[in-house]
One Martini backbone bead per residue (centre of mass of N, CA, C, O) as a GRO file, in nm:
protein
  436
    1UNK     BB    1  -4.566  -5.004  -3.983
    2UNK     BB    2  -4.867  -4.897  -4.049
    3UNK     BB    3  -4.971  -4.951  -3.778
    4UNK     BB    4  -4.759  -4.843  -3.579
    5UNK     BB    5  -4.831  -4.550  -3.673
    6UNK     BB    6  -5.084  -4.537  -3.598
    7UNK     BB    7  -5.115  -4.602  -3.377
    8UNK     BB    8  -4.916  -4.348  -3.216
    9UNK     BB    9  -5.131  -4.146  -3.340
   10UNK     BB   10  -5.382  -4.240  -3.150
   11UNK     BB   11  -5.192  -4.175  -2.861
   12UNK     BB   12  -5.194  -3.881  -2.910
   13UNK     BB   13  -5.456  -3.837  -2.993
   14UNK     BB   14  -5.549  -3.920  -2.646
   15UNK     BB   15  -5.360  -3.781  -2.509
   16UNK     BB   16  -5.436  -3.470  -2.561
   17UNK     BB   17  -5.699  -3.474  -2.459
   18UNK     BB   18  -5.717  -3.504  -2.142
   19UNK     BB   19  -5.526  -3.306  -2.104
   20UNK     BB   20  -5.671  -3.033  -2.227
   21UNK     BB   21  -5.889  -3.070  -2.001
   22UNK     BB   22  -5.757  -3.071  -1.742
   23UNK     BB   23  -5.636  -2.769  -1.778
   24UNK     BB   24  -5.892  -2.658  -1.953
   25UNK     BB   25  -6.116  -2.407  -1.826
   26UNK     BB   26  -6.432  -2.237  -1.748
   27UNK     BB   27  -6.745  -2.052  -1.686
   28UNK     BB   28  -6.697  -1.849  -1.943
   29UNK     BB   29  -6.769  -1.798  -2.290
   30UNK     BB   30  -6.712  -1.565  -2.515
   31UNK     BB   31  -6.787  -1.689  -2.754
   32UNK     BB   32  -7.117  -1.781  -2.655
   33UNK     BB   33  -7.136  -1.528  -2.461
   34UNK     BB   34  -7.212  -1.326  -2.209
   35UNK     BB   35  -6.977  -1.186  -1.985
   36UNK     BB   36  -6.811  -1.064  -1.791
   37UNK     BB   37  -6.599  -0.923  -1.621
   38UNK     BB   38  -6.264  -0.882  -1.587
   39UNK     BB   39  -5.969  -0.853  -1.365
   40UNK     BB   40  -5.743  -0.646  -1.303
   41UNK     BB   41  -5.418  -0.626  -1.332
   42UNK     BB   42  -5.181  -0.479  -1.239
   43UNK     BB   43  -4.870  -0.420  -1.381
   44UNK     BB   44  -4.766  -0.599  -1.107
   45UNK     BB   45  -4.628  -0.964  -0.985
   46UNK     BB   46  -4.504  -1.014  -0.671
   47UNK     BB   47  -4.368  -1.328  -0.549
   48UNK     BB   48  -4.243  -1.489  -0.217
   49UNK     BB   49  -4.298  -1.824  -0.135
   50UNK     BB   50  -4.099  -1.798   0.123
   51UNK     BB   51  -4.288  -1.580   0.290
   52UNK     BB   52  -4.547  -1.730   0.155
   53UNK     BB   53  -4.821  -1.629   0.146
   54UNK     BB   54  -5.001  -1.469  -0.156
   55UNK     BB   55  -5.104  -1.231  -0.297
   56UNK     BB   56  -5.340  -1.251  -0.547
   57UNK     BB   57  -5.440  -1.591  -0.477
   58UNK     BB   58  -5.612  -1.925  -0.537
   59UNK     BB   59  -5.707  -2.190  -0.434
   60UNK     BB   60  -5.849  -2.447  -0.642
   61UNK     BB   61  -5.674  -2.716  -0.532
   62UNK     BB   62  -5.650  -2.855  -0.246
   63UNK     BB   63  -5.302  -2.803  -0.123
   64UNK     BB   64  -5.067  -2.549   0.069
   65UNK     BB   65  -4.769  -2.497   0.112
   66UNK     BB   66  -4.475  -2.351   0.302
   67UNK     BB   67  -4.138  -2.276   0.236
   68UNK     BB   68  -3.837  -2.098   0.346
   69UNK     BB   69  -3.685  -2.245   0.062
   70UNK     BB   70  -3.869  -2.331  -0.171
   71UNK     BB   71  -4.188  -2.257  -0.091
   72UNK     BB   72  -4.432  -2.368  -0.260
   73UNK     BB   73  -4.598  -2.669  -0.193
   74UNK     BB   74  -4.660  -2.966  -0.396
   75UNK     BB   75  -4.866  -3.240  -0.311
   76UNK     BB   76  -4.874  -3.620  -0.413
   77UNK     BB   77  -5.038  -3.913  -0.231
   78UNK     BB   78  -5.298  -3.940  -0.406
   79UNK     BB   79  -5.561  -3.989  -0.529
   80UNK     BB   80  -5.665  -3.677  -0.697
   81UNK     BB   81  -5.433  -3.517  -0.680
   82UNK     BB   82  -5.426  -3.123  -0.725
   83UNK     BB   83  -5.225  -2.879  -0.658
   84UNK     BB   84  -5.379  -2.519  -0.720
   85UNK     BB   85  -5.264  -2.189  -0.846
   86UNK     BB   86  -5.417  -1.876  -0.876
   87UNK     BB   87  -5.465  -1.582  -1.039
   88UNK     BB   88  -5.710  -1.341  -0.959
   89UNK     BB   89  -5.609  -1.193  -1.183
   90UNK     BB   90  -5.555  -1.057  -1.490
   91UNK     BB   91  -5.353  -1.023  -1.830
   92UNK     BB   92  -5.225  -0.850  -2.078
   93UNK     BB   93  -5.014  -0.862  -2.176
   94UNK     BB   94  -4.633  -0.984  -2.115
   95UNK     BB   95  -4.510  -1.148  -1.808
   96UNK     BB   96  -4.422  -1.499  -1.720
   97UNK     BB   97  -4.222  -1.572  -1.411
   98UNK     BB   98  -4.090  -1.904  -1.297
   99UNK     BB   99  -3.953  -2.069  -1.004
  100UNK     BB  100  -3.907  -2.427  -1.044
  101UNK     BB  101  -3.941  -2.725  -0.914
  102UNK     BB  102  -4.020  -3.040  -1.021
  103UNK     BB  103  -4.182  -3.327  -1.022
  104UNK     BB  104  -4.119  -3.632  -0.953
  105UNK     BB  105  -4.275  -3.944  -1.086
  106UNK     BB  106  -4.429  -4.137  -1.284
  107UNK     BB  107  -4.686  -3.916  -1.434
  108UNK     BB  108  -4.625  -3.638  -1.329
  109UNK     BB  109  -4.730  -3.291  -1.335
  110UNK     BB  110  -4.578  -2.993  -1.419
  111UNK     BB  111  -4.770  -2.678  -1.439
  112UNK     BB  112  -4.761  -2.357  -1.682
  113UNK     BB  113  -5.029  -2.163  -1.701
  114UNK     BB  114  -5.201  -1.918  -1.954
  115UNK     BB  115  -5.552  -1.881  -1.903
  116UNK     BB  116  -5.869  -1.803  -2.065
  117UNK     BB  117  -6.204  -1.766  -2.148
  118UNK     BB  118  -6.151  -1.887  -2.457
  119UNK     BB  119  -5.922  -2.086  -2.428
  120UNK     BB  120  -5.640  -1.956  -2.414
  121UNK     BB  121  -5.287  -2.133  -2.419
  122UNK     BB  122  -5.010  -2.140  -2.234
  123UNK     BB  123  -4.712  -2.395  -2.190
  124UNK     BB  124  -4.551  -2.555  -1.928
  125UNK     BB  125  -4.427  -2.916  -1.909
  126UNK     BB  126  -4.345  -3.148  -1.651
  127UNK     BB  127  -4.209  -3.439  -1.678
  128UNK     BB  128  -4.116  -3.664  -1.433
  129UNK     BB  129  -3.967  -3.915  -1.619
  130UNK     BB  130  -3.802  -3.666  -1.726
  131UNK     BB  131  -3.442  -3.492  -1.729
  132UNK     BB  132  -3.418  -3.324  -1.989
  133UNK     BB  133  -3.714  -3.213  -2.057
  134UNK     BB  134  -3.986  -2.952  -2.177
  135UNK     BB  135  -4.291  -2.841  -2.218
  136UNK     BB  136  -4.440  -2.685  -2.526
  137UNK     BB  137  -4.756  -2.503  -2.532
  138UNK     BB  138  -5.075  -2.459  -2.715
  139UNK     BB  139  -5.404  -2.238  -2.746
  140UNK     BB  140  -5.682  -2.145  -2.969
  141UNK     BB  141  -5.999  -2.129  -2.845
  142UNK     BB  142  -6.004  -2.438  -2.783
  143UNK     BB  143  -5.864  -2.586  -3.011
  144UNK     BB  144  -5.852  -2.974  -3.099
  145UNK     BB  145  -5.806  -3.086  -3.395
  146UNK     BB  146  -5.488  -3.094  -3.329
  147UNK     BB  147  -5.127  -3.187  -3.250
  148UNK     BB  148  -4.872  -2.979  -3.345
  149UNK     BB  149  -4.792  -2.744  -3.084
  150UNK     BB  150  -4.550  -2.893  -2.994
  151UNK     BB  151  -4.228  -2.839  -2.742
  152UNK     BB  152  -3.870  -2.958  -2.674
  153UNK     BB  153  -3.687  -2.829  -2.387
  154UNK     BB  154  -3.404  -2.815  -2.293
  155UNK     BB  155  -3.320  -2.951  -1.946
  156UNK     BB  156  -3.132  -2.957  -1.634
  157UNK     BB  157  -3.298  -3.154  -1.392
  158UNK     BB  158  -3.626  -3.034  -1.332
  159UNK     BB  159  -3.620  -3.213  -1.053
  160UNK     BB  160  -3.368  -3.087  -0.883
  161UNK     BB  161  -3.378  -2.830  -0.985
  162UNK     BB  162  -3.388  -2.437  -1.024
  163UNK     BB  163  -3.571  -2.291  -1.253
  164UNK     BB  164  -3.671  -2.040  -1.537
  165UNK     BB  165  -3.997  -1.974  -1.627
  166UNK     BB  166  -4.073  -1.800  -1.949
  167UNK     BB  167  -4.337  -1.587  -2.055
  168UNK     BB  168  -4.304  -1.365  -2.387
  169UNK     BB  169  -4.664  -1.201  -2.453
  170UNK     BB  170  -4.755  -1.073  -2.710
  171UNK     BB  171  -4.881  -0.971  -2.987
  172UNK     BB  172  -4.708  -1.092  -3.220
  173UNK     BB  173  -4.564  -1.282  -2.944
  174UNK     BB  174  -4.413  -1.592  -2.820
  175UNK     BB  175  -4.173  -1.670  -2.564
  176UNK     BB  176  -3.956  -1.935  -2.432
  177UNK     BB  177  -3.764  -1.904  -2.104
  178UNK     BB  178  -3.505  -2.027  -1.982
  179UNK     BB  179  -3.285  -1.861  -1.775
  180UNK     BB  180  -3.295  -1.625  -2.035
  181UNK     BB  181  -3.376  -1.839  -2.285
  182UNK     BB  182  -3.463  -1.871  -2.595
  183UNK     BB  183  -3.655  -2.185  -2.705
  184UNK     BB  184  -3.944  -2.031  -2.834
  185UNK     BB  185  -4.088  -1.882  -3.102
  186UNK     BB  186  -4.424  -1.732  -3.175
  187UNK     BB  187  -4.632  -1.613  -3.439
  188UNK     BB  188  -4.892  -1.474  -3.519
  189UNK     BB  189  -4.874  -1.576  -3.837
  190UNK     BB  190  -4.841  -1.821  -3.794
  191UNK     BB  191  -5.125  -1.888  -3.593
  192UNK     BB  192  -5.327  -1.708  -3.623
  193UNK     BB  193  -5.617  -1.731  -3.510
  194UNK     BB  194  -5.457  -1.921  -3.225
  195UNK     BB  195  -5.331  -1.652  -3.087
  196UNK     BB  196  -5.302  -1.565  -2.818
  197UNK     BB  197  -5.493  -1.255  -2.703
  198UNK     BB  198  -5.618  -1.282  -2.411
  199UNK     BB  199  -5.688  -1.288  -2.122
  200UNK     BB  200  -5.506  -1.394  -1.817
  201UNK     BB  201  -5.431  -1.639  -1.594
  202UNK     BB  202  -5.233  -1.807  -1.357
  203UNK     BB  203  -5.131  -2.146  -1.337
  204UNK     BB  204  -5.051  -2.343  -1.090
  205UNK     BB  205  -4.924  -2.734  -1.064
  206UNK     BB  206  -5.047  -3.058  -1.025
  207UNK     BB  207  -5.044  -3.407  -1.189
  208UNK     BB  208  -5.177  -3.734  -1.267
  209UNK     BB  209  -5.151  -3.886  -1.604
  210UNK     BB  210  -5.120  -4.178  -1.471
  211UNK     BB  211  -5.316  -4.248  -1.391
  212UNK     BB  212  -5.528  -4.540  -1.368
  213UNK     BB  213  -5.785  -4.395  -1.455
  214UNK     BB  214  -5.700  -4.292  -1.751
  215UNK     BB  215  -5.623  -4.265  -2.022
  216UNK     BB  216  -5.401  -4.468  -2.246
  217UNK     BB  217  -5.287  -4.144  -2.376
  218UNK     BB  218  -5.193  -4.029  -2.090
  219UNK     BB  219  -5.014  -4.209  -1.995
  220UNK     BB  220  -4.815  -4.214  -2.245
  221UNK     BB  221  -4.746  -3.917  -2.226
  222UNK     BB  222  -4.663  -3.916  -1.903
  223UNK     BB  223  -4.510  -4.217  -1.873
  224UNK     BB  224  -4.722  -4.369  -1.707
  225UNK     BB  225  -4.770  -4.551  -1.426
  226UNK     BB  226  -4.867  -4.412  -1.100
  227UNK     BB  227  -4.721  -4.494  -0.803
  228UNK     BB  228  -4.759  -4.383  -0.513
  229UNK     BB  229  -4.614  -4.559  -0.341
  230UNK     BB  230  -4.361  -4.364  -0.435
  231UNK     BB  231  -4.429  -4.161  -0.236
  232UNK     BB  232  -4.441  -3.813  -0.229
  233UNK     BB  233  -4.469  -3.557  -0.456
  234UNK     BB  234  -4.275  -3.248  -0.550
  235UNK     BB  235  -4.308  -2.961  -0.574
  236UNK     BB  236  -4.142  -2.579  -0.605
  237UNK     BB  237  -4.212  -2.254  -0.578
  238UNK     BB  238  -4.086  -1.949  -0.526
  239UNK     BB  239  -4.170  -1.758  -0.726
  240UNK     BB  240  -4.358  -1.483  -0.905
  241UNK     BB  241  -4.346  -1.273  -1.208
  242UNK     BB  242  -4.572  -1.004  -1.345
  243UNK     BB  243  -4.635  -0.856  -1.623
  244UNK     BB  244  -4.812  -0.602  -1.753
  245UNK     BB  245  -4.927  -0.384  -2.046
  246UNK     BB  246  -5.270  -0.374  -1.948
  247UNK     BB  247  -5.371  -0.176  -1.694
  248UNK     BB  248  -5.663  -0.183  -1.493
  249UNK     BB  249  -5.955  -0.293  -1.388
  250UNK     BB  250  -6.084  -0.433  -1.651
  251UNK     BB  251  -6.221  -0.692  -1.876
  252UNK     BB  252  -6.372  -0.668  -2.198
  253UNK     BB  253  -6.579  -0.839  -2.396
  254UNK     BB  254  -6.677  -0.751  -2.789
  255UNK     BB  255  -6.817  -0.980  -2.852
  256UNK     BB  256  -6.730  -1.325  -3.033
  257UNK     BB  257  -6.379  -1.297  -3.142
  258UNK     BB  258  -6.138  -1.335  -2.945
  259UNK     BB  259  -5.963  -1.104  -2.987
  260UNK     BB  260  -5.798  -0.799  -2.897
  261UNK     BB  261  -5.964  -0.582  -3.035
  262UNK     BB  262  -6.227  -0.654  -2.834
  263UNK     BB  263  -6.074  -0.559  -2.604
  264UNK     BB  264  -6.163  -0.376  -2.305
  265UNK     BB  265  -5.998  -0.136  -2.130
  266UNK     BB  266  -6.059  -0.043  -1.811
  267UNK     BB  267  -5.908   0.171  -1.653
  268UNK     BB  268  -5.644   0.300  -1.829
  269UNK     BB  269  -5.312   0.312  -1.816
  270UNK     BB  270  -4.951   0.318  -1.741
  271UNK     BB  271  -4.689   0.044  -1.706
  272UNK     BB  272  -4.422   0.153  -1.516
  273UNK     BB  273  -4.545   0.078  -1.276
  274UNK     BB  274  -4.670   0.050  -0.928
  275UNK     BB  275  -4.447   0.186  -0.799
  276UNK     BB  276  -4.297   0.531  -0.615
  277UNK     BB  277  -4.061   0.736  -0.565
  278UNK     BB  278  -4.014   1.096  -0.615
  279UNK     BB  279  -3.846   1.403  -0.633
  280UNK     BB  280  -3.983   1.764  -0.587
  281UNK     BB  281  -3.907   2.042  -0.700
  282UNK     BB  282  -3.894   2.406  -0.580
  283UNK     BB  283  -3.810   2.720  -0.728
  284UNK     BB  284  -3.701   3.024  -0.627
  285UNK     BB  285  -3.644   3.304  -0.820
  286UNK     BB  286  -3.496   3.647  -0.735
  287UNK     BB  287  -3.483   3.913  -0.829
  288UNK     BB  288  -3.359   4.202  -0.878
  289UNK     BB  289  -3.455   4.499  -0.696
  290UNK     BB  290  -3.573   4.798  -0.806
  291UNK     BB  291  -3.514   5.131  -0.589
  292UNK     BB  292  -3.645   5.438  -0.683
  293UNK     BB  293  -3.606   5.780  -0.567
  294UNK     BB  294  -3.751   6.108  -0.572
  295UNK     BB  295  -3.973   6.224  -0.305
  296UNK     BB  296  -4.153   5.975  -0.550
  297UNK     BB  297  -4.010   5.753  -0.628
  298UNK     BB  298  -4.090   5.449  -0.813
  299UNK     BB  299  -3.908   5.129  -0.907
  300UNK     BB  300  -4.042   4.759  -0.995
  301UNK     BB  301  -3.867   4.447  -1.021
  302UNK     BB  302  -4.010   4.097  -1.096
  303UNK     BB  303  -3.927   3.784  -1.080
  304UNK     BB  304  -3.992   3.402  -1.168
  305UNK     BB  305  -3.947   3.098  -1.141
  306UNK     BB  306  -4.079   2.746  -1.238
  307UNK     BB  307  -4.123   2.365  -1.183
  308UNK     BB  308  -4.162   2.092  -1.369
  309UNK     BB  309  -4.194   1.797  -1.235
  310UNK     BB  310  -4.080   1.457  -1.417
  311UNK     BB  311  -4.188   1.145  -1.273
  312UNK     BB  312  -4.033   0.809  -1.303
  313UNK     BB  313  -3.847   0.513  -1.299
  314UNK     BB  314  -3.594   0.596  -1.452
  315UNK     BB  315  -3.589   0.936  -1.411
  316UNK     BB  316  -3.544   1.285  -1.366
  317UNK     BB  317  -3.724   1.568  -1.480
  318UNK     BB  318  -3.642   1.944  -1.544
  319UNK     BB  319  -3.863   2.200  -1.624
  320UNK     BB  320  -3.806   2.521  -1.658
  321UNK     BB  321  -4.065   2.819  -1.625
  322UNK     BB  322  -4.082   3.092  -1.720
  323UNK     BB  323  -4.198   3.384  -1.613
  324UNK     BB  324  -4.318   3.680  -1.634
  325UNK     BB  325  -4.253   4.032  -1.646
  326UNK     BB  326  -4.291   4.238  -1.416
  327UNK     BB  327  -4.363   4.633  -1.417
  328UNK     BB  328  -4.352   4.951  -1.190
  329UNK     BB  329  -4.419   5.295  -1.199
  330UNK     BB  330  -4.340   5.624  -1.042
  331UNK     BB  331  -4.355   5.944  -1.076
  332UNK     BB  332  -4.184   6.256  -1.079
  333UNK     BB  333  -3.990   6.562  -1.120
  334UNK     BB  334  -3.782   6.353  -0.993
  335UNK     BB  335  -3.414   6.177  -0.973
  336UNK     BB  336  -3.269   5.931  -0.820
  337UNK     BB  337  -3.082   5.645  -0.823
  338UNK     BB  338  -3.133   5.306  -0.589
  339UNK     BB  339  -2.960   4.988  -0.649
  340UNK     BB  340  -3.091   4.685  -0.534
  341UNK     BB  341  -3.013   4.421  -0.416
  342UNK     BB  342  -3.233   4.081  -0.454
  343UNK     BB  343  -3.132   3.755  -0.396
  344UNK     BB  344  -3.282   3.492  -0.378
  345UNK     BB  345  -3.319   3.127  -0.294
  346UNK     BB  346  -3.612   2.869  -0.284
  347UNK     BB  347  -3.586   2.499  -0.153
  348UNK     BB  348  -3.842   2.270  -0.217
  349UNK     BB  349  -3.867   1.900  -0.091
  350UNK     BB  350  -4.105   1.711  -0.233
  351UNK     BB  351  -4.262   1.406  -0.209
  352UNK     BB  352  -4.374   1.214  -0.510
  353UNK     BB  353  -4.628   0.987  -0.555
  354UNK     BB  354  -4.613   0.690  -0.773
  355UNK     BB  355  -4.917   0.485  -0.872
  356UNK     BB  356  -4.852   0.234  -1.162
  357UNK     BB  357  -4.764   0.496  -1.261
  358UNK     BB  358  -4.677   0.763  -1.464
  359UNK     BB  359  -4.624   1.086  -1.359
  360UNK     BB  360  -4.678   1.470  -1.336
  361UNK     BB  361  -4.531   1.701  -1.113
  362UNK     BB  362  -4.647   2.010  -1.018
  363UNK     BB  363  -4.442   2.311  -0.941
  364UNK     BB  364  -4.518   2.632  -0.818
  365UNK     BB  365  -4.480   2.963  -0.819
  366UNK     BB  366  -4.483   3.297  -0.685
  367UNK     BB  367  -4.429   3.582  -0.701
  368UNK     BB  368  -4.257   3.847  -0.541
  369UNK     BB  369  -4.428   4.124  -0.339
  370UNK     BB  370  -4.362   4.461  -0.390
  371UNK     BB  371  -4.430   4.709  -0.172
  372UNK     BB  372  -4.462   4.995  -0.183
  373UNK     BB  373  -4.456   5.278  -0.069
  374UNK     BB  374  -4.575   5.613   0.023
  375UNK     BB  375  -4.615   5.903  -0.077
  376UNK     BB  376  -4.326   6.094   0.058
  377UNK     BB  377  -4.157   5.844   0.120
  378UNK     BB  378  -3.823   5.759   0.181
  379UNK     BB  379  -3.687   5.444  -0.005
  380UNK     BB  380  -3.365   5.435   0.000
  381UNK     BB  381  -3.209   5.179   0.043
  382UNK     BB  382  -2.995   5.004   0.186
  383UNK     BB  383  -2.752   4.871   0.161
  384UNK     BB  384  -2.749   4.517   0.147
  385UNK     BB  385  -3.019   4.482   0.087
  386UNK     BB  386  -3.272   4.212   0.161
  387UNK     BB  387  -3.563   4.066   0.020
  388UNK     BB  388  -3.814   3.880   0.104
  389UNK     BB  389  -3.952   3.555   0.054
  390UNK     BB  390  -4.151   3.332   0.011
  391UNK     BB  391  -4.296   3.040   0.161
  392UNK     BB  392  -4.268   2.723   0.172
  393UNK     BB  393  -4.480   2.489   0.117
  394UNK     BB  394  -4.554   2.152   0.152
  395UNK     BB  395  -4.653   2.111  -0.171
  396UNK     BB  396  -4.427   2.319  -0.328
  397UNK     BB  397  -4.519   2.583  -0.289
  398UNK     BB  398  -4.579   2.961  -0.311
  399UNK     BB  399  -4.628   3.198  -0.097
  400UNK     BB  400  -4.710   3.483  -0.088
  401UNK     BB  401  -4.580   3.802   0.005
  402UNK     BB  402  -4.571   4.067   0.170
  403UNK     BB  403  -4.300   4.325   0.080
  404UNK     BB  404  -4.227   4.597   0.234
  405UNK     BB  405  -4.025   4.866   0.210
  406UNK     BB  406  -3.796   5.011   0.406
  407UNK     BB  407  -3.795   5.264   0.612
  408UNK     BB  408  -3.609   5.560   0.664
  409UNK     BB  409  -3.845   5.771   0.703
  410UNK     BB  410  -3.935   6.133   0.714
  411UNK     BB  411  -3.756   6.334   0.712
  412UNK     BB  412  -3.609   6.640   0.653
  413UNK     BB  413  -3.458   6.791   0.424
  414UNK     BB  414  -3.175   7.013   0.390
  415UNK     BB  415  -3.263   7.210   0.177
  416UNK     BB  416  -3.599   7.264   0.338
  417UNK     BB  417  -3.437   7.423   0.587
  418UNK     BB  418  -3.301   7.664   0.433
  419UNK     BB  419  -3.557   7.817   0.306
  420UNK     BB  420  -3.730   7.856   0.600
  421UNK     BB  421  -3.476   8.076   0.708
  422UNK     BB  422  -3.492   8.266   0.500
  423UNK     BB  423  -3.791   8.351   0.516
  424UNK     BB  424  -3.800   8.451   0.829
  425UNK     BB  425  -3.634   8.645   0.789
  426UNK     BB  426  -3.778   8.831   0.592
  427UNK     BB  427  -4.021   8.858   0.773
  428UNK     BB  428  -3.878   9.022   0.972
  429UNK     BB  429  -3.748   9.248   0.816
  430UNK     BB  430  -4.044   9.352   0.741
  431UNK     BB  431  -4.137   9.423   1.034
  432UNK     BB  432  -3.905   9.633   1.080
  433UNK     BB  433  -3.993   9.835   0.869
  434UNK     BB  434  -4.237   9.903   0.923
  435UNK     BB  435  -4.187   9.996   1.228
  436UNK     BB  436  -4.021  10.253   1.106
   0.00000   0.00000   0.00000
C-alpha cells in the first residue's frame, strides 16, 4: 500500500513538472535581471473570433483558422501539433473571460493560461477524455517546489459544449466562475508570497500532454497516451473579453521582488470604459435687462449661467455654476424709469468624445453684453423688446455679441418745444417796444 501511494505521489510530481514547462515560459525574467517594460492594455479587449481573426492577438504557434459560427479553431492533427494565441499587451488586475468548447480526445489538454513575465500564473485546463470536470491552477513567480495548488471544477460536457470561463484576478484574490457561478477563490493571505500580483497576457492553445514522447508522468496527469490516428482534435473559442483594472501605457518592475507593489503603471489613467459618446449640453440664460433713462440715464444689469457637464459611462451629470452678476449705472438730474423685460435662453448641444477613461467637458458661456447709447439720445425700450444673446459657437461655448440697445431717435421734447415759443415772443416783443 505504501510502495502504491509512493509510486503516485511520484507520478503526480513528474506529471506537474513537464505540464508546468510546457506552459510557462519568459524571455526575461524581472526576477533576475533587468527587462524592458511591458506594453499595456487599454482599459478592455472585446474579441469576437466569429468574425474572424482580432485585434490585439499574436499567434505563437502552429496555425489558427476561424468559423463563421464556433470562432477561432485549434486543430491537433499530428505529432508536435500546439496551435497557441496569446494578447499582444498585457494587463493588471481585472477580469479574463473566455467562451470555448474544450478539445475531445485522450491526452489532449485545452489550457486558458495567465502568465507573467515573472512566471505568474493561473489558469483553466480541459483535459480531453474526462468530461465532468476542469482543472484550476495557479504559480507564483515560477515555483514549483509543490503541487498541491490545483482543484477540479465540475462540469458538463465541456468538450461538447460551450462554457463562460472566467478569472476574476484582483490584488487581494483571485476567482475562477464557470457560466458566471463561483467554482473557487483563493486569497492573497492564503498564498502568501505566491499570489499572482504581476502583469499578465492571456494565452489560449491546445497541446498534447498525452504524446507518446511526453515523459510518462505527464503522459498519466493527462490521461493517458495520444493516438493521433483518432483525430484531428478540436477546440473552438467565440469569443474573449477582457478587462484591466490599471491601464497605462506600459508597465515597469521596480526592483527584482515580483510584488504589485513595485510595478509602475507609465501613462496611468481612469478604467471606466474604453470608449463612449456623451452629450454636452451648454445653456446661456439671459436674464431681464432693466433700462431706464430721463434726459441720460441708463441703467443696466446682465446675469448668466454656465453649464460644467460632467460625462461618465454610466450617466450624465449637470451642474449649473452661476457668474457673477455685473450692473452698471450712470444718471443724471432726473430719471423716469422703463423696465423691458428681456428673457433669452440658447441651448447648444455638442457630443463630447470619451475615450478609455471618464474625463469631464466644461462648457461656459459668458455673459450677453448690453452696450449703452450715447449720452442725450432717449433709450426708452418699446414694450415687449426682446435683446438678442450671443450665439453658440459649435465648441460649446457662447460667443459674447455686443447688443446696442434699440434707439427710439433724437426728437426734441414737447416740454422744449414750448419753451422756445414763449423765448420767440418775449424777444418779438422787446423788439417792437424798443422801436416805438
Amino acid at each position: 500500500m505504501h510502495s502504491t501511494l509512493a509510486n503516485s505521489a511520484a507520478l503526480l510530481l513528474a506529471a506537474a513538472i513537464p505540464m508546468a514547462s510546457a506552459q510557462t515560459y519568459t524571455s526575461c525574467n524581472p526576477l533576475d535581471s533587468t527587462c524592458p517594460s511591458d506594453s499595456a492594455m487599454g482599459a478592455s479587449l472585446n474579441s469576437d473570433f466569429t468574425a474572424g481573426a482580432a485585434d490585439g492577438w499574436t499567434v505563437t504557434a502552429g496555425s489558427i483558422t476561424y468559423d463563421g459560427s464556433n470562432g477561432a479553431v485549434f486543430t491537433i492533427s499530428a505529432e508536435g501539433d500546439a496551435p497557441t494565441i496569446e494578447t499582444t499587451d498585457y494587463f493588471f488586475f481585472g477580469t479574463a473571460e473566455v467562451k470555448m468548447q474544450a478539445s475531445p480526445g485522450t491526452g489532449i489538454v485545452s489550457s486558458i493560461v495567465l502568465e507573467s513575465d515573472d512566471l505568474d500564473e493561473v489558469d483553466w485546463e480541459a483535459l480531453g477524455g474526462y468530461t465532468t470536470y476542469i482543472e484550476t491552477n495557479y504559480f507564483g513567480k515560477g515555483y514549483t517546489g509543490s503541487y498541491n495548488r490545483s482543484t477540479n471544477a465540475d462540469v458538463s460536457s465541456p468538450q461538447t459544449s460551450f462554457h463562460t470561463y472566467t478569472v476574476n484576478w484582483q490584488r487581494d484574490s483571485i476567482q475562477w466562475l464557470i457560466d458566471g457561478a463561483v467554482v473557487r477563490t483563493l486569497t492573497a493571505e492564503e498564498a502568501g508570497d505566491y499570489f499572482p500580483q504581476t502583469p499578465m497576457r492571456l494565452r489560449i492553445g491546445t497541446w498534447a500532454g498525452g504524446d507518446p514522447n511526453n515523459a510518462e508522468g505527464t503522459i498519466e496527469w493527462a490521461g493517458g497516451v495520444t493516438n493521433y490516428a483518432d483525430g484531428p482534435f478540436t477546440a473552438y473559442v467565440q469569443s474573449v473579453s477582457i478587462t484591466n483594472e490599471n491601464p497605462g501605457s506600459s508597465y515597469t518592475y521596480n526592483g527584482n521582488s515580483g510584488s504589485a507593489d513595485s510595478i509602475e503603471v507609465n501613462g496611468a489613467y481612469s478604467a471606466s470604459t474604453t470608449s463612449s459618446v456623451a452629450p454636452s449640453t451648454t445653456s446661456t440664460v439671459a436674464s431681464t435687462t432693466s433700462t431706464s433713462s430721463s434726459s441720460s440715464t441708463t441703467s443696466t444689469s446682465t446675469s448668466s449661467t454656465s453649464s460644467v457637464v460632467t460625462t461618465s459611462s454610466a450617466a450624465e451629470t449637470t451642474t449649473s455654476i452661476p457668474l457673477s452678476t455685473s450692473s452698471s449705472s450712470s444718471s443724471s438730474s432726473s430719471s423716469s424709469t422703463s423696465s423691458t423685460p428681456s428673457s433669452t435662453t440658447t441651448t447648444t448641444t455638442t457630443p463630447a468624445v470619451v475615450s478609455s477613461t471618464t474625463f469631464s467637458s466644461v462648457a461656459s458661456s459668458t455673459p450677453t453684453i448690453v452696450v449703452p447709447p450715447p449720452i442725450g439720445v432717449n433709450t426708452t425700450l418699446p414694450s415687449n423688446t426682446t435683446t438678442a444673446t450671443g450665439t453658440g459657437s459649435p465648441s460649446g461655448s457662447s460667443t459674447p455679441t455686443a447688443t446696442p440697445a434699440p434707439q427710439a431717435g433724437s426728437a426734441m421734447p414737447t416740454a422744449s418745444v414750448a419753451s422756445s415759443a414763449v423765448a420767440l415772443y418775449c424777444f418779438l416783443f422787446a423788439i417792437v417796444a424798443y422801436a416805438l
